[in-house]
LUMKETOR-331542 format. One record per residue (C-alpha): x, y, z. Coordinates in steps of 0.02 Angstrom, whole numbers, plus 50000, padded with zeros to 5 digits. Last residue first. Example, Ala and Ser with C-alpha at 12.3 -4.5 7.8 and 13.67 -1.06 7.14 Angstrom:
! LUMKETOR-331542
506844994750357
506154977550390
//
This chain:
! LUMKETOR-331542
499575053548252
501625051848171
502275059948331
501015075548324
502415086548338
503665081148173
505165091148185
505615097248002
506955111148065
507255105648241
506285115348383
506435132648507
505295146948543
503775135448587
502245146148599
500995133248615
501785115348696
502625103048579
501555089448547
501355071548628
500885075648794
499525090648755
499145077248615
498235066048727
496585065648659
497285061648472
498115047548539
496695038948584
495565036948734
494745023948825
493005018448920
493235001249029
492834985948938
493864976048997
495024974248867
495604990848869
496234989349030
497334977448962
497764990048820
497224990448619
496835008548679
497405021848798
496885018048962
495775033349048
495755036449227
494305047849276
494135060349414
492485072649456
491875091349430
490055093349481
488635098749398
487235105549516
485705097149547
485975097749747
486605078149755
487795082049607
487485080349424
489195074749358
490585083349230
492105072949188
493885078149225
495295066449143
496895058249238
497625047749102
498105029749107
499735020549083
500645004449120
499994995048940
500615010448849
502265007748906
502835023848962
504295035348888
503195048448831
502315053349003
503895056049073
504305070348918
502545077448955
502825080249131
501115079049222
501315065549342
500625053849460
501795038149516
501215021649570
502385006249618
502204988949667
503224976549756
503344957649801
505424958249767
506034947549635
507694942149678
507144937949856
505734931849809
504014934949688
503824921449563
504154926449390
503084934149250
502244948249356
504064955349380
503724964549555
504174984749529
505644993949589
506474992449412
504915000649335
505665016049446
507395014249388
506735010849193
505715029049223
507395037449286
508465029849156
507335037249012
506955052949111
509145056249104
508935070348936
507495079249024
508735082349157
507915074749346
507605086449477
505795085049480
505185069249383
504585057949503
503085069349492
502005059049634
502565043449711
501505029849766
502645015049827
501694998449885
502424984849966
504284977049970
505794984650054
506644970050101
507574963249965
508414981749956
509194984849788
507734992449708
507685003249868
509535007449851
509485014949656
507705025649721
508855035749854
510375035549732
509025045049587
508435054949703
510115060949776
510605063549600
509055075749560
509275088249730
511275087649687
512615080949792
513905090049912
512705084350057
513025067050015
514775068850036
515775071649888
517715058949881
518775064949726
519445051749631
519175059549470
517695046349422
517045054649540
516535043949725
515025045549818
515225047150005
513575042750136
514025044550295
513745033550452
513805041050625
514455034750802
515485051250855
516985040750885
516705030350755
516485037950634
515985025750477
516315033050297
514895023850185
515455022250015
514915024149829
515605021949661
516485029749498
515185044449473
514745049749320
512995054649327
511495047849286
511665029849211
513415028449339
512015031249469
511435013449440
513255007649427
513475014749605
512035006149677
512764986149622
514414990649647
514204996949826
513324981549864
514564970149783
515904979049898
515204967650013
516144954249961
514974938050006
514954927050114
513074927250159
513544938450304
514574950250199
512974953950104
511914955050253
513174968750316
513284977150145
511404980850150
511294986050317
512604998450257
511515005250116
510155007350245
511175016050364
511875026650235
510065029050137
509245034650287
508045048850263
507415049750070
505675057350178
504595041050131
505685032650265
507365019150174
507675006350306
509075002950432
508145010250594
509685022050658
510805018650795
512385017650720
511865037050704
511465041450505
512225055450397
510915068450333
510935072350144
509165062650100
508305070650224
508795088950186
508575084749991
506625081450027
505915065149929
504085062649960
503915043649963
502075039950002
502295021550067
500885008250085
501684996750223
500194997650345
498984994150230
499874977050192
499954975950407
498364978850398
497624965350294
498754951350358
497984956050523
496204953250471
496854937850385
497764932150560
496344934250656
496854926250844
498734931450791
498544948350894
498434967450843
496954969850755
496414987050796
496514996350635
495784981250532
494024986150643
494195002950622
494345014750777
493325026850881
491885014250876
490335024950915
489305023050752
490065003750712
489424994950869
490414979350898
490334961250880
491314944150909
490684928450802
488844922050789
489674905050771
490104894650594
491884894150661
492914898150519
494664894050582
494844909950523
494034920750659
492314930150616
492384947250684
490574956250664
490184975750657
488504981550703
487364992950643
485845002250746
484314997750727
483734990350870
483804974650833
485384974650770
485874979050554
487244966150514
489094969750473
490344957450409
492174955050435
493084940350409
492024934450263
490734922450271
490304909450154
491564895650234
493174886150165
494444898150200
495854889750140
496254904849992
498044907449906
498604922349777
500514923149771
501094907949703
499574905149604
499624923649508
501414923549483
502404905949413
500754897649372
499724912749292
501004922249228
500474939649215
499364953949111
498534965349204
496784959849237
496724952449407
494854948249449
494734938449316
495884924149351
495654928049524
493884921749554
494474904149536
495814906149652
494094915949774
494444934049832
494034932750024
493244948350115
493434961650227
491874972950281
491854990850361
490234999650379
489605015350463
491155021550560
490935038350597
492025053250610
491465067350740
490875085950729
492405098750689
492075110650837
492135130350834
490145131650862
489275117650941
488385103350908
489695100150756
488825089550614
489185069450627
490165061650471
490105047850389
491405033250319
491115019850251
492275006050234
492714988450104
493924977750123
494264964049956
495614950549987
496814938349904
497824933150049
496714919950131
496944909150287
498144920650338
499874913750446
500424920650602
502044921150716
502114928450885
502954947250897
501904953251015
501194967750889
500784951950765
501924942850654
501564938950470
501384929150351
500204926950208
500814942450122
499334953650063
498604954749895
497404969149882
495414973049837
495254991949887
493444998849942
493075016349996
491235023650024
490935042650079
489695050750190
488515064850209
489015070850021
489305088350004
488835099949859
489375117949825
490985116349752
490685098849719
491315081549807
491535091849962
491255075450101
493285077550142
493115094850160
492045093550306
493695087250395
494065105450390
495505117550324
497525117050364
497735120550539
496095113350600
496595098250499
496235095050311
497125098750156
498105083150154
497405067550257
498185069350432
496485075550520
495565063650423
496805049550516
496685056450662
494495056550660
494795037050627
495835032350750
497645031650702
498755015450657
497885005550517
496625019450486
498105029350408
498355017050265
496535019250210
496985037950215
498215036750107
497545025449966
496175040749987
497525054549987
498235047049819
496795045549754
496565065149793
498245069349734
497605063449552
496085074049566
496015086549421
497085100149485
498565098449383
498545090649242
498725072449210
499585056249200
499435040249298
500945030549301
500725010449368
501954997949386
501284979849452
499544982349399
498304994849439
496294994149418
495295010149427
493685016149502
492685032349536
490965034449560
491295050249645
492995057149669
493175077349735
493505073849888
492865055549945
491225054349905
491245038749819
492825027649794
493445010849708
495095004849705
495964989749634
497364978349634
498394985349778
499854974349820
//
């Protein structure tokens, strides 16, 4: 679970911070920066599995293809940074398993990592230059220190002390860096035991890797706790063509951040079901009535070939007819595709979506939003089976999505003008709560209703309304 972020210098978002709580929706125009956060939660999720100049490469609107790593310093249209500074305080799950497959437990599980970035000018024409690693630091978030540190509201014995747990009983962290003797920085792996040794260290300018990136064993179980959360922050970016394909028997039984695999996941599904002696029909009930808030369908199967080994997704009308998934519309399919990941125990971690909204009538948002707060961990209740340790972030600019939120769950995505490095203003991101909010309460800078008519008002030029329709909502 991702509790906070902080970045400088990456893209376009300098100085920039903001807390998140179980559900989060983050509304705002287009262009201001909200893909950017996005592509820096991203990014720190790429370092888990790509070296470091990869994962740029990957980041959106980079790649030799695409534009230039350099882009990633362009905080202002004329202004680059020479490097940029992410830190994310998270929640990981205390066990885990390692690339061999061997058990492991964390010492800690509420922690803060912290990397910079720079990068190294081209020495020749037609080349990129070179990623550095400059820093990268992961440390413990104290029980005591949690009560503040997690604002969103929550149940302090059945949430935040069943899920937030720290043994370690030294000062230092599990990684540290330290300036050498000859000047150059070093990175330092202290184990969890806590062994008050010099620990094991690498240069940070030509490491080709991050530190969390290359933990792969159950000698640092915290550092590996740490990636493997990273490691399961999803981008879901629904695409029709995914989410109609049939599934070999064959298939990895989980839901990717295409839509790809709902049969095979929905049948994994009915399997455990049946295992735990149960009617696996109960499955199918349990998805199909979720659709039944969208469309009126009167349940879902999965027609098994098996002579050419493939699982198929059927939805049934309340007529009796049988659809395939391919028969099904862009807006249903998302809906289903969401429907089976609040159903699956197993899918747990972070989900950033962005405009959750395409596809979906204006008149079905309200069962779409509840569907998405659905996915989210209950703060108030123990995380488990029945309560699945997840979180979810959507961006969005849709008006009617925006006026369905909780105002606790939402902030808005403002621009603010900064003086740059060169003198020069420069366009940055800001989340706003609204007020008389959790956020609120930390002192963080609001707004009020009257800066977010644009969501509350019918839009200029509107053809169509009711006779006496009130726009400003009563503001």
């Amino acid at each position: 679970m991702l509790t906070r972020i902080e970045i400088n210098g990456f893209k376009n978002l300098v100085d920039f911070s903001i807390d998140f709580g179980p559900f989060t929706c983050i509304a705002g125009q287009n262009a201001v920066g909200k893909s950017n956060l996005f592509d820096a939660i991203r990014f720190l999720s790429l370092l888990t599995d790509h070296t470091i100049m990869d994962a740029a490469l990957r980041v959106r609107g980079t790649g030799i293809d695409t534009g230039d790593i350099r882009d990633l310093f362009q905080v202002g249209k004329n202004d680059r940074v020479n490097s940029f500074k992410i830190a994310a305080e998270m929640i990981v799950n205390p066990k885990v398993k390692d690339d061999f497959g061997r058990p492991a437990e964390a010492s800690s599980t509420y922690l803060r990592y912290e990397i910079e970035i720079g990068h190294e000018p081209p020495t020749q024409r037609g080349t990129l230059g070179r990623m550095l690693l400059l820093s990268e630091s992961l440390n413990y978030i104290t029980e005591g220190d949690a009560a503040s540190k997690l604002k969103f509201l929550h149940s302090a014995s059945r949430f935040r002390k069943k899920v937030v747990i720290n043994k370690r009983r030294t000062q230092s962290g599990f990684i540290s860096v330290r300036q050498a003797a000859d000047g150059q920085t070093e990175i330092i792996v202290h184990q969890d035991a806590g062994s008050r040794g010099p620990g094991q260290t690498a240069p940070a300018s030509t490491a080709p890797r991050t530190i969390v990136g290359t933990s792969n064993t159950s000698v640092t179980p915290t550092i590996l706790a740490a990636r493997r959360e990273m490691q399961g922050w999803r981008f879901l970016a629904l695409e029709p063509s995914a989410m109609r394909k049939p599934d070999r028997f064959q298939t990895d039984p989980s839901i990717t951040p295409n839509g790809g695999h709902v049969p095979a996941t929905i049948y994994r599904l009915a399997t455990e079901a049946e295992k735990r002696g149960e009617d696996r029909s109960t499955v199918f009930a349990s998805i199909s009535s979720r659709l039944a808030e969208l469309v009126p369908v009167a349940g879902i199967n999965i027609d098994i070939d098996d002579v050419r080994q493939l699982l198929t997704l059927e939805v049934q009308e309340q007529s009796g007819v049988r659809l395939p998934a391919a028969s099904l519309s862009d807006g249903t399919l998302r809906f289903l595709t969401l429907s089976v990941l609040v159903a699956d125990p197993y899918s747990q971690g972070l989900i950033c979506i962005e405009e959750p909204e395409n596809g979906i009538h204006p008149a079905r948002m309200r069962e779409m939003v509840q569907l998405l707060k659905d996915l989210a961990v209950d703060p108030y209740e123990e995380p488990g089976p029945e309560n699945p340790f997840r979180q979810v972030i959507v961006a969005t600019h849709s008006p009617a999505f925006v006026q369905l939120q909780d105002r606790e769950d939402i902030v808005f995505a403002t621009e603010t003008l900064l003086r740059g490095s060169n003198g020069q203003p420069i366009r940055t991101l800001r989340c706003r709560s609204l007020d008389k909010t959790w956020r609120a309460a930390t002192g963080e800078p609001t707004v009020g209703l009257m800066s977010i008519l644009a969501y509350l008002s019918k839009p200029p030029g509107a053809q169509l309304e009711l006779p006496g329709f009130e726009t400003l909502y009563g503001v």
